[in-house]
N, C-alpha and C positions, 0 to 999 in steps of 0.2 A: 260412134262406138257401137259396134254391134253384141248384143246380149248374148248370153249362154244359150237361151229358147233358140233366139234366131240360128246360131251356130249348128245345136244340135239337129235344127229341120231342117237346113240347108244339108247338110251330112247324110241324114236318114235318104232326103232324095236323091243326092248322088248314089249313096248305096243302092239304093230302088234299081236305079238307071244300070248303074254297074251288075247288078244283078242277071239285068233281064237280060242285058248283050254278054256276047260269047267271050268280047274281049274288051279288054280297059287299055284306051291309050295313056301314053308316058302323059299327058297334060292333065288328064283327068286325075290320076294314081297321084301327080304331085301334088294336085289342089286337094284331093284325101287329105294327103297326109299334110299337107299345111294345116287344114279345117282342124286335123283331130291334134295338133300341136297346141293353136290356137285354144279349143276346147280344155286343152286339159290345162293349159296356162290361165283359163277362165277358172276352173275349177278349185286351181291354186290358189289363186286369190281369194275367191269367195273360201275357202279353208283358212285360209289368214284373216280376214273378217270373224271368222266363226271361232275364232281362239278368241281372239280381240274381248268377241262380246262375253265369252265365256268367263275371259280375269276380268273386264269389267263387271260384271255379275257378283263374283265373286268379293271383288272391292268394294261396290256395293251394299251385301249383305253384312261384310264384314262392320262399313260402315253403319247399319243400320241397328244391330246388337251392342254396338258401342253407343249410339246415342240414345236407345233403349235403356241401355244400363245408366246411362245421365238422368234421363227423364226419370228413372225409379229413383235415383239419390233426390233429384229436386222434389221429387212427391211427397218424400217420406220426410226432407227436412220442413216443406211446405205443412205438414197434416203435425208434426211436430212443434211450429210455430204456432200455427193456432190455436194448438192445443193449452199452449203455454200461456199465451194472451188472453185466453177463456176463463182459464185457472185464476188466471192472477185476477182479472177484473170481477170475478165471483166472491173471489176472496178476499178483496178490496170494494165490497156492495156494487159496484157500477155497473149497468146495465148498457151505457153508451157513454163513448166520448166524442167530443165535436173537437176537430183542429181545422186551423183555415186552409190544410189543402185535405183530410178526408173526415169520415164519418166513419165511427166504429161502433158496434153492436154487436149483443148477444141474444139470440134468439131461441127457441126448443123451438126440440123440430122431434118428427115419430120416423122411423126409419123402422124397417121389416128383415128378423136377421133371422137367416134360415143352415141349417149344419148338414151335411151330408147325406141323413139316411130321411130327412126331409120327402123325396121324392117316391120311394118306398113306401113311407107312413101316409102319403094322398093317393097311392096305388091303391093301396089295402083299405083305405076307407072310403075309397071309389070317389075322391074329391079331383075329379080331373079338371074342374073349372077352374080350380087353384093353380093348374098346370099351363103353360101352352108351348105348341109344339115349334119349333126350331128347326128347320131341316138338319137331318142326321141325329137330333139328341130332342130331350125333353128335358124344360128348364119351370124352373120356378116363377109362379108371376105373383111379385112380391107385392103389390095394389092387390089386387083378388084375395092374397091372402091375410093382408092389414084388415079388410073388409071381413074377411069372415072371424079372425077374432076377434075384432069390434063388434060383433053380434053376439060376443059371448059366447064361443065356440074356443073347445082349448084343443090345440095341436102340442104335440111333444117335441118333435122336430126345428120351431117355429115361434119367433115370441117376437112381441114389439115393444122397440127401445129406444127409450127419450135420451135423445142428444142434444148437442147445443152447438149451436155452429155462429159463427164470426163472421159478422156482414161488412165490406169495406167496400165502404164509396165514395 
């Protein structure tokens, strides 16, 4: 099967040819125009390829915002189960339960929670070590900043706060 590439240099050099002589026999002028039939019947198809992959694309993304939207319901019931389990076993004293197929726990743990004008308020107080840089944006490095209020340093924007999270294994 010969390619689009090869078609269209084979073409160019008959035109070359045809060019530079005064005249084009009937043999020549038909394989033209066979070549340029050929070519644009290549062009056809790779344009039916190119739709193809476009609804494929399309099907695709379609599908990927829907299983998006799956994974945000299982998240949210997931951070809502545990949350439940935490509650209830605090509120019932228990720190851990042992069953013969898992092991449940409750732990604290320190987590670093930071609000929007955060990034503002380490501009202005020239704490850019509390910063680091992300190509195209500047984000918060919430370790740096655990760190500097554990030194006794108070941020407005910035506080750390004890959680408790559910260990199963």
């Amino acid at each position: 099967m010969t390619t689009l590439y090869e078609l269209a240099a084979e073409y160019q050099k008959l035109l070359d040819i045809a060019l530079e002589s005064d005249e084009i026999d009937d043999e020549t002028f038909e394989y033209i125009q066979k070549l340029d039939g050929a070519i644009e019947k290549k062009i056809e198809n790779i344009a039916c390829v190119i739709k193809e992959l476009e609804n494929n694309t399309g099907i695709v993304n379609n599908e990927i915002d829907r299983l998006s939207e799956r994974a945000s319901r299982y998240y949210k019931n997931l951070k809502a189960l545990k949350s439940y389990v935490v509650n209830t076993m605090e509120q019932v004293g228990k720190k851990k339960i042992e069953t013969p197929t898992m092991t449940l726990g409750v732990r604290k743990s320190e987590s670093t929670e930071i609000d929007n004008e955060f990034i503002e308020e380490a501009k202005e107080k020239n704490l850019y070590k509390l910063m680091r840089i992300v190509p195209e944006r500047v984000e918060a490095d919430k370790t740096a900043i655990k760190e500097y209020i554990k030194q006794g340093n108070k941020l407005e924007h910035a506080k750390i706060v004890e959680k408790k999270n559910l260990s199963i294994r």
